[in-house]
DSSP file (Angstrom, degrees, kcal/mol; ACC not computed):
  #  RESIDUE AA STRUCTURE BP1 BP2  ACC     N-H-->O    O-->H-N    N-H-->O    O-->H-N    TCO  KAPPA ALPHA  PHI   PSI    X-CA   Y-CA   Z-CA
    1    1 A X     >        0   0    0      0, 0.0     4,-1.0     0, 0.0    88,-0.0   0.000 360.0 360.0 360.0 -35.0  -33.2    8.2   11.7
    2    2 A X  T  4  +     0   0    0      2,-0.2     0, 0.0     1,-0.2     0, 0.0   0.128 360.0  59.8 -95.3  32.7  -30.5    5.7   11.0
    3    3 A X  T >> S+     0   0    0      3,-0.1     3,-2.1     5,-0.0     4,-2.0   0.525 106.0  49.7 -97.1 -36.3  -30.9    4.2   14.4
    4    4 A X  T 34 S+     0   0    0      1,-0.3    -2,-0.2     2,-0.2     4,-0.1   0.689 106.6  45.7 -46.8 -25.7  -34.0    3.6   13.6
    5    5 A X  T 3< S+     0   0    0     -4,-1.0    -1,-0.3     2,-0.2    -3,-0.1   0.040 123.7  43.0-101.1  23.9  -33.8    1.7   10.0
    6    6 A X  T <4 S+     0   0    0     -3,-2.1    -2,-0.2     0, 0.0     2,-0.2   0.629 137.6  10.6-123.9 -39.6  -30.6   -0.5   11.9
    7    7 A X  S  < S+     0   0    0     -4,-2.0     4,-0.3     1,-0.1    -2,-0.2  -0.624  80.0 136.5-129.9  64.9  -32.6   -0.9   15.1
    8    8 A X     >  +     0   0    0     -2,-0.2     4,-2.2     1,-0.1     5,-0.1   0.251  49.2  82.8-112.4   0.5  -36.4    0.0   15.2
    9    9 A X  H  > S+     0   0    0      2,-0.2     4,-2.2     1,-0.2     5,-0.2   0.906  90.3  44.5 -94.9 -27.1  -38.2   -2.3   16.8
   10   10 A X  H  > S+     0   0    0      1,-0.2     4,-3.8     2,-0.2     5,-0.4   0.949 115.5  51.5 -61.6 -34.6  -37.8   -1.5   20.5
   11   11 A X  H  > S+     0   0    0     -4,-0.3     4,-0.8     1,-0.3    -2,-0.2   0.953 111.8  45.9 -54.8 -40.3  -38.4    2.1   19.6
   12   12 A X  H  X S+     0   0    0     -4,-2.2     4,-2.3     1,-0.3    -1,-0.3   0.769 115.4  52.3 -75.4 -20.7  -41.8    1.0   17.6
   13   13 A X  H  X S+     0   0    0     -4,-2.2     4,-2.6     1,-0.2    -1,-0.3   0.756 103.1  54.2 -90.6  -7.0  -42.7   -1.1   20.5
   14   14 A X  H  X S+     0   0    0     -4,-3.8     4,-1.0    -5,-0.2    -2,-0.2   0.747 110.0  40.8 -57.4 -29.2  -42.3    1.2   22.7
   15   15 A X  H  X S+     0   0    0     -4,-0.8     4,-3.4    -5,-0.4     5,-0.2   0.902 114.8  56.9 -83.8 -50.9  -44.8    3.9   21.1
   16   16 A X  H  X S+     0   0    0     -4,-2.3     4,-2.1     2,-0.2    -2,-0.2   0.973 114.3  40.6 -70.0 -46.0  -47.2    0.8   20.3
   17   17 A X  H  X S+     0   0    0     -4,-2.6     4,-1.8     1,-0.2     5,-0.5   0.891 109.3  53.9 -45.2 -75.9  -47.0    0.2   24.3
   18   18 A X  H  X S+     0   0    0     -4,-1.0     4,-4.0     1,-0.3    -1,-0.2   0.748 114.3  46.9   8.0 -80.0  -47.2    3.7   25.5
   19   19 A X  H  X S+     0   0    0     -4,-3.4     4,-1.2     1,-0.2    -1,-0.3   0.947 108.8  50.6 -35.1 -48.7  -50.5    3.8   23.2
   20   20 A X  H >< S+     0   0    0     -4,-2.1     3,-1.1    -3,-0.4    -2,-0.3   0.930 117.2  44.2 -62.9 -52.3  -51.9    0.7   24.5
   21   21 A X  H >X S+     0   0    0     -4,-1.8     3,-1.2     1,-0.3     4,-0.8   0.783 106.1  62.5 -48.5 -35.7  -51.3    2.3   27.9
   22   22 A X  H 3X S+     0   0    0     -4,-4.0     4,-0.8    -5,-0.5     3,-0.4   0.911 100.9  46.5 -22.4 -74.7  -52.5    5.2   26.9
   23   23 A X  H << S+     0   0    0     -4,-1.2     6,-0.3    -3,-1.1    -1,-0.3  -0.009  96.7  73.5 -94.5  38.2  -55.8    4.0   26.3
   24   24 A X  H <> S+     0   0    0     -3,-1.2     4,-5.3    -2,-0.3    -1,-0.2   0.828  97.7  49.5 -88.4 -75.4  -56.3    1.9   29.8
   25   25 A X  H  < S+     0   0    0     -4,-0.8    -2,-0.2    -3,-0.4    -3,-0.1   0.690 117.2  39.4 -63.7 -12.2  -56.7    5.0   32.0
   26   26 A X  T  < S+     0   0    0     -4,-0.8    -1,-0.2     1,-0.1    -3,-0.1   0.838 128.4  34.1 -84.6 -67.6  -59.4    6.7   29.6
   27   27 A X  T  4 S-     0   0    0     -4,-0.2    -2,-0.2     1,-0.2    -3,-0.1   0.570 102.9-123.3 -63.7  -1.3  -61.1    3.5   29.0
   28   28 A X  S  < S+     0   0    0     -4,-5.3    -4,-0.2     3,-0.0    -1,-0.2   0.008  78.3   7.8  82.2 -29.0  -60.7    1.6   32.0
   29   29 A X  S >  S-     0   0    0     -6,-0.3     3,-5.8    -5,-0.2    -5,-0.1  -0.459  71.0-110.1 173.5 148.5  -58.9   -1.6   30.7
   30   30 A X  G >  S+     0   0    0      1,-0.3     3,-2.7     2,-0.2    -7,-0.0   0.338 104.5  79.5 -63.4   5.0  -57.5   -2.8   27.9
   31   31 A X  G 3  S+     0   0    0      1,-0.3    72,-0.4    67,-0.0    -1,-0.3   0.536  73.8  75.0 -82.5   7.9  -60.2   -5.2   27.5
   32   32 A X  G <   +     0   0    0     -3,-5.8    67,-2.5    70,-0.1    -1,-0.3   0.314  68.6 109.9 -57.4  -6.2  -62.5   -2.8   26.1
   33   33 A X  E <   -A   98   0A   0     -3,-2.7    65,-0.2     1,-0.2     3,-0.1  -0.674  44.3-178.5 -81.3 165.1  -60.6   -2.9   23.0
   34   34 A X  E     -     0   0A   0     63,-2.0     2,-0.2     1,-0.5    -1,-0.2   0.765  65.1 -27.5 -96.3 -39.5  -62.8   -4.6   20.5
   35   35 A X  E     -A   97   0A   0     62,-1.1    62,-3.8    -3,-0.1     2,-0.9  -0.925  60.1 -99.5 168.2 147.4  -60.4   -4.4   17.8
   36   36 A X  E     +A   96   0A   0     35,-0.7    39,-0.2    -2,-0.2    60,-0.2  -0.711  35.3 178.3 -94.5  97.6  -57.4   -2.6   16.4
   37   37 A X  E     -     0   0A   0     -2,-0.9    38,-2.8    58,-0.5     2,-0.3   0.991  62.7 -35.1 -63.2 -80.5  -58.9   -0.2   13.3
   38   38 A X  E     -A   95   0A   0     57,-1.8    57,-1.8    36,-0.2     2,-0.3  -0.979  43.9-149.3-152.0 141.6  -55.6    1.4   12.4
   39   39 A X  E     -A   94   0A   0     36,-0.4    38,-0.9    -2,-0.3     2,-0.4  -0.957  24.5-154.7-101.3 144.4  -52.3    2.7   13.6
   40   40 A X  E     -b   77   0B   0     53,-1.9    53,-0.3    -2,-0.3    38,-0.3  -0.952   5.3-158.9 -93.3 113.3  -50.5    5.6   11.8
   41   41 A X  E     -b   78   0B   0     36,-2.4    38,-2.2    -2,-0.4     2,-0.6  -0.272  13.8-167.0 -85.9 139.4  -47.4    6.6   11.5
   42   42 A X  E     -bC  79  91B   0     49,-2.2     2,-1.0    -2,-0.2    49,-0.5  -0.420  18.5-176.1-139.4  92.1  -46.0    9.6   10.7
   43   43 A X  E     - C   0  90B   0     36,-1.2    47,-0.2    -2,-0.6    46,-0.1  -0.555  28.7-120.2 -83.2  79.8  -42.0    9.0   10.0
   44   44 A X        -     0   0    0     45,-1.2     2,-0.7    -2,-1.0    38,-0.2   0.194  39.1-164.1 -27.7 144.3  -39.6   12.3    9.2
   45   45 A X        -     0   0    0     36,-0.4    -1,-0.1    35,-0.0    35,-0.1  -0.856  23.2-146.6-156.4 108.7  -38.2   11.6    5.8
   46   46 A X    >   -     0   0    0     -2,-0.7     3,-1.4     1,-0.1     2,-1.2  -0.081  57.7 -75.4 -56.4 179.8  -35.2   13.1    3.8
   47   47 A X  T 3  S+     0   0    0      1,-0.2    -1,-0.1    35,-0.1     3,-0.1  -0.594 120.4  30.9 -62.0  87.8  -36.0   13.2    0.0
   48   48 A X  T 3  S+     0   0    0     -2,-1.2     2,-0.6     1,-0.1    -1,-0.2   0.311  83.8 135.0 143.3  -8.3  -35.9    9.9   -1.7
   49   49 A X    <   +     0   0    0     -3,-1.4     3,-0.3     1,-0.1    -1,-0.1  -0.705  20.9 170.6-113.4 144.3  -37.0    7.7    1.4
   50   50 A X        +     0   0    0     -2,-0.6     3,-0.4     1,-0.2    -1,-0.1   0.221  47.5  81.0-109.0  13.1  -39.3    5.2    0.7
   51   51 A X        +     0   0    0      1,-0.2     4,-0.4     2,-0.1    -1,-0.2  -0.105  41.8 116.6-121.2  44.5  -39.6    2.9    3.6
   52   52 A X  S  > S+     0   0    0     -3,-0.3     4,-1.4     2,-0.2    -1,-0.2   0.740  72.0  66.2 -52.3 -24.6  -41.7    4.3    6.0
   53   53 A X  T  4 S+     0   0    0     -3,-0.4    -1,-0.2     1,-0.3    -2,-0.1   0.953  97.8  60.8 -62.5 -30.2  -44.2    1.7    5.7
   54   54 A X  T >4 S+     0   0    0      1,-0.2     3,-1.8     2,-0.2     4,-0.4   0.864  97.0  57.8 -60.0 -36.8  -41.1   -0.6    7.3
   55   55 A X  T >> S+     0   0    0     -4,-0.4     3,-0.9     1,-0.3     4,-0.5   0.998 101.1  61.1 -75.2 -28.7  -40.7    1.4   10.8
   56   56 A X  H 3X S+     0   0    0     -4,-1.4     4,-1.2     1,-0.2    -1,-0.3   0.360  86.9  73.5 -91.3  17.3  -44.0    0.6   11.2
   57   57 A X  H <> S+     0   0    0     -3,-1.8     4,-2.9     2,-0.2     5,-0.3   0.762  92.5  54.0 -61.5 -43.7  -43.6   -3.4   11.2
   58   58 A X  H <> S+     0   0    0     -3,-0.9     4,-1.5    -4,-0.4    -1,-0.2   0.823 111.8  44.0 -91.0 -29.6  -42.2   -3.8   14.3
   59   59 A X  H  X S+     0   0    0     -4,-0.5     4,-1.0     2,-0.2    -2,-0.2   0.976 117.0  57.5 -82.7 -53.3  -45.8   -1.6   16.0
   60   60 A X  H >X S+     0   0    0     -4,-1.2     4,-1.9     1,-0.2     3,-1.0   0.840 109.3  40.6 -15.7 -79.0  -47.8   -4.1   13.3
   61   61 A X  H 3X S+     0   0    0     -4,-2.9     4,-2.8     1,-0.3    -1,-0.2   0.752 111.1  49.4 -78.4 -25.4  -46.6   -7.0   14.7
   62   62 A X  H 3X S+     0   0    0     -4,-1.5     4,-1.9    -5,-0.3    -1,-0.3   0.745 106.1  64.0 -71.1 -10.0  -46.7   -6.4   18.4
   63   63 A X  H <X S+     0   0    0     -4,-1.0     4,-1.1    -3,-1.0     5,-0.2   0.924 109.1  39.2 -39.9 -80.6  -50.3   -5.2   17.8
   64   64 A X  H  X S+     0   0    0     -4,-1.9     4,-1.1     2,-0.2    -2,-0.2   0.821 109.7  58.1 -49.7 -40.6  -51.1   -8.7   16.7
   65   65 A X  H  < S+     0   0    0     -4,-2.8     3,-0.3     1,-0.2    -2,-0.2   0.968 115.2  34.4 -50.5 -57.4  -49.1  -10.3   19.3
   66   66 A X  H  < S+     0   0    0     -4,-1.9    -2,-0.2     1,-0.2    -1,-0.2   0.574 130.8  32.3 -74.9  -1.1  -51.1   -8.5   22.4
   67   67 A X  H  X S-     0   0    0     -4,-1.1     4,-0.6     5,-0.2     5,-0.2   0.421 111.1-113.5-127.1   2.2  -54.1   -8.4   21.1
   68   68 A X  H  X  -     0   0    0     -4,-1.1     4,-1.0    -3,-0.3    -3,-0.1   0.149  45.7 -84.1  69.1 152.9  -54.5  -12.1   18.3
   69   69 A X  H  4 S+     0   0    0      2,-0.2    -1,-0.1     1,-0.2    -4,-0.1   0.715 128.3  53.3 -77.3 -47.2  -54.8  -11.9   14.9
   70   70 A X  H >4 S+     0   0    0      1,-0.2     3,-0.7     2,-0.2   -34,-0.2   0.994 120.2  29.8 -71.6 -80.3  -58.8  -11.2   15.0
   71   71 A X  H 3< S+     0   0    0     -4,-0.6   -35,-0.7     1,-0.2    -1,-0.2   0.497 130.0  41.8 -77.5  12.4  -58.8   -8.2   17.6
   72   72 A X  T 3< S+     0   0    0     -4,-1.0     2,-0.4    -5,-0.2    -1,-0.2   0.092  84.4 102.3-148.1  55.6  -55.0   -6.8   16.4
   73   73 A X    <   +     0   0    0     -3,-0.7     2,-0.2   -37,-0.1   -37,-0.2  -0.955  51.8 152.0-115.7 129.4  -54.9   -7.1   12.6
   74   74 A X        -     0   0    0     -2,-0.4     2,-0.2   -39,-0.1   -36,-0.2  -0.567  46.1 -93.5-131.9 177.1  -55.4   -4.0   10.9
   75   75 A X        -     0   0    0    -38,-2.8   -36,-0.4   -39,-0.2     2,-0.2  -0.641  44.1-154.5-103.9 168.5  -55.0   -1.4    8.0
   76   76 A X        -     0   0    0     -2,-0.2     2,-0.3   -38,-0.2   -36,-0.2  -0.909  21.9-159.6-167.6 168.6  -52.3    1.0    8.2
   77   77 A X  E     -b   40   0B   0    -38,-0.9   -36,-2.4    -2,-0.2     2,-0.4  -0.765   7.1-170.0-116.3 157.0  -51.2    4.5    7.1
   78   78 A X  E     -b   41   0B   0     -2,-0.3   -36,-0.2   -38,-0.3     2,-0.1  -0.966  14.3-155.5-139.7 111.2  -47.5    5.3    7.2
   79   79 A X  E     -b   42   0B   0    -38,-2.2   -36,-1.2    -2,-0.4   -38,-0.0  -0.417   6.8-150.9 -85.4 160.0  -47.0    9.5    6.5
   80   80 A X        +     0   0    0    -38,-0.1   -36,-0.1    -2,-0.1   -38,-0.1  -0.498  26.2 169.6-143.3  57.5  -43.5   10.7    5.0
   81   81 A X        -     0   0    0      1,-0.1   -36,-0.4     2,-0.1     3,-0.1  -0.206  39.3-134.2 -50.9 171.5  -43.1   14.7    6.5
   82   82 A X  S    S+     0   0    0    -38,-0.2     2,-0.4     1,-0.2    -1,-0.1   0.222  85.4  16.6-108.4   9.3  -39.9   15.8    5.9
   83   83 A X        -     0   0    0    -37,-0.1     2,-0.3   -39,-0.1    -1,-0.2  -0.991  67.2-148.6-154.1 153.1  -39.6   17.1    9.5
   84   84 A X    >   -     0   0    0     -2,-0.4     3,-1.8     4,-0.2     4,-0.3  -0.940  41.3 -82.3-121.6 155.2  -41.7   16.5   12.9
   85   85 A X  T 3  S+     0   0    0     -2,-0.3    -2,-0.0     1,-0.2     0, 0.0  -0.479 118.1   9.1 -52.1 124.5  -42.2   19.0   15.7
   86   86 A X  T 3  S-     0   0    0      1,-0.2    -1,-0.2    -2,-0.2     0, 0.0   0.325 131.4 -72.7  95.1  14.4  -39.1   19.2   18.5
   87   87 A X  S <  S+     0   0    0     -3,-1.8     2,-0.3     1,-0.1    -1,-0.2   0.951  80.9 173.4  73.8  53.8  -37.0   16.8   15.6
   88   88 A X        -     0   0    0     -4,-0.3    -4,-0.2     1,-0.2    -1,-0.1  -0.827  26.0-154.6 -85.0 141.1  -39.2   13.6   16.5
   89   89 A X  S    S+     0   0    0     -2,-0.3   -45,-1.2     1,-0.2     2,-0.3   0.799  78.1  17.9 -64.6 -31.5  -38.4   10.9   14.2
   90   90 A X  E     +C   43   0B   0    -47,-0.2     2,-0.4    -3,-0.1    -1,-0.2  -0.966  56.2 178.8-138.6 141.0  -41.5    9.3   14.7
   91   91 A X  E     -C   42   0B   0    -49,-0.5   -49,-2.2    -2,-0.3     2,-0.4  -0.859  25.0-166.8-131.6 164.5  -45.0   10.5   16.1
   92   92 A X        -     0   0    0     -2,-0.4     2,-0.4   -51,-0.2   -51,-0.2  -0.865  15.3-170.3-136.2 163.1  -47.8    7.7   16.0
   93   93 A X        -     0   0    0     -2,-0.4   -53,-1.9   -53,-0.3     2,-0.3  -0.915   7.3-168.0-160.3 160.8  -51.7    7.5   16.5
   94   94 A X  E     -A   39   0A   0     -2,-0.4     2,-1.4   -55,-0.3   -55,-0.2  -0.959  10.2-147.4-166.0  97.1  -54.0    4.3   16.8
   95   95 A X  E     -A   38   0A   0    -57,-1.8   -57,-1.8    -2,-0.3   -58,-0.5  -0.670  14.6-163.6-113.0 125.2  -57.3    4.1   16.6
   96   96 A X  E     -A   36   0A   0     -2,-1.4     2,-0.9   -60,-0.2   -60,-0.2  -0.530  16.7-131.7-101.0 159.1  -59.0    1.9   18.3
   97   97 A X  E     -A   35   0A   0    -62,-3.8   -63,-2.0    -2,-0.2   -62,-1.1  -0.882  36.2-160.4 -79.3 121.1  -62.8    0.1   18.4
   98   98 A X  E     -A   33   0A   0     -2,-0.9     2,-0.3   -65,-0.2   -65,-0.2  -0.911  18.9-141.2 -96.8 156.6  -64.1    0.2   21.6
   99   99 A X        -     0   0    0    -67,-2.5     3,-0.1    -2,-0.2   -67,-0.1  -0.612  12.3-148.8 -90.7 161.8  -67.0   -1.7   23.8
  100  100 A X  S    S+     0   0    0     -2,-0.3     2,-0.4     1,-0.2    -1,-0.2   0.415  85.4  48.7 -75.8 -32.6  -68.7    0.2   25.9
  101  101 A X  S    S-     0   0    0    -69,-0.1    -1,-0.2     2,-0.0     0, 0.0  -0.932  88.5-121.4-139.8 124.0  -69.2   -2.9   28.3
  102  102 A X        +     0   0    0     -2,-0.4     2,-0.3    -3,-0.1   -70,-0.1  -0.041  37.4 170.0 -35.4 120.7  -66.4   -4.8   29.2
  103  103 A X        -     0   0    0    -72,-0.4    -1,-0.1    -4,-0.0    -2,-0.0  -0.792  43.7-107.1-160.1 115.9  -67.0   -8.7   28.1
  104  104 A X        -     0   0    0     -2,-0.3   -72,-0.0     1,-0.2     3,-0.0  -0.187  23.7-145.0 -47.1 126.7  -63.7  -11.0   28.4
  105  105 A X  S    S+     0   0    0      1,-0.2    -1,-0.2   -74,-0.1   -34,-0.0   0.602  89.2  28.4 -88.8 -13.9  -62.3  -11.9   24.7
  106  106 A X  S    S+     0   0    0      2,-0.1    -1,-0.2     0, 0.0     2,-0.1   0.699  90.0  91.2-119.1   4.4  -61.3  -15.2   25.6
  107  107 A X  S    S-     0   0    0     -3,-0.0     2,-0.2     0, 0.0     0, 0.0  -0.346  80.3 -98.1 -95.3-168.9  -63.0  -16.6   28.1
  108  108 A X        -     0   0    0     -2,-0.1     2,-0.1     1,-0.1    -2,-0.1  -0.744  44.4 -97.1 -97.3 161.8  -66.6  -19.1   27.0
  109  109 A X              0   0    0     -2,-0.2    -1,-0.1     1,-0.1     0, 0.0  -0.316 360.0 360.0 -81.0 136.5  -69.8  -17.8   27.2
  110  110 A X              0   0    0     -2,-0.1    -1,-0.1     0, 0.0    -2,-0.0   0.487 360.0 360.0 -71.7 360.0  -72.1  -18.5   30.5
């Protein structure tokens, strides 16, 4: 845990890639997302710490960075177990909106 509050942002962009990749091979590409609903976090936490919501800045803002402020601004829930399954510090989930038919978010309309 204390590499994580001195150094957390590769680790939290790493999980938020890992989703994003995640959800390519089910959906077929990542421009089926519509929009980024919520990611959650769920951060092991001794007694008395109160800044989970902080590892999950660094997943926040790369969110918005790949995706623009319109499809990758979101709510999000930040959990405080005091342990994870195998001693994770952090285990994540992201739900995303998705199209059903693929139509490019940036380019202009024919």
């Amino acid at each position: 845990m204390a590499r994580m509050q001195r150094n957390g942002d590769p680790a939290r962009a790493s999980v938020v890639i890992t989703l994003d990749l995640e959800a390519d091979p089910v959906h077929g590409t990542l421009d089926m997302i519509v929009s980024v609903v919520r990611p959650i976090g769920h951060i092991s936490a001794a007694p008395g710490f109160v800044e989970a919501p902080r590892v999950l800045d660094g997943a926040s803002r790369l969110l918005v960075e790949l995706f623009g402020e319109e499809r990758g601004g979101h709510a999000r829930m930040a959990l405080y177990p005091p342990a994870l399954p195998t001693h994770a510090p952090l285990t994540a989930e992201l739900l995303l909106e998705i199209d059903e038919v693929v139509r490019p978010h940036d380019s202009a309309s024919n």
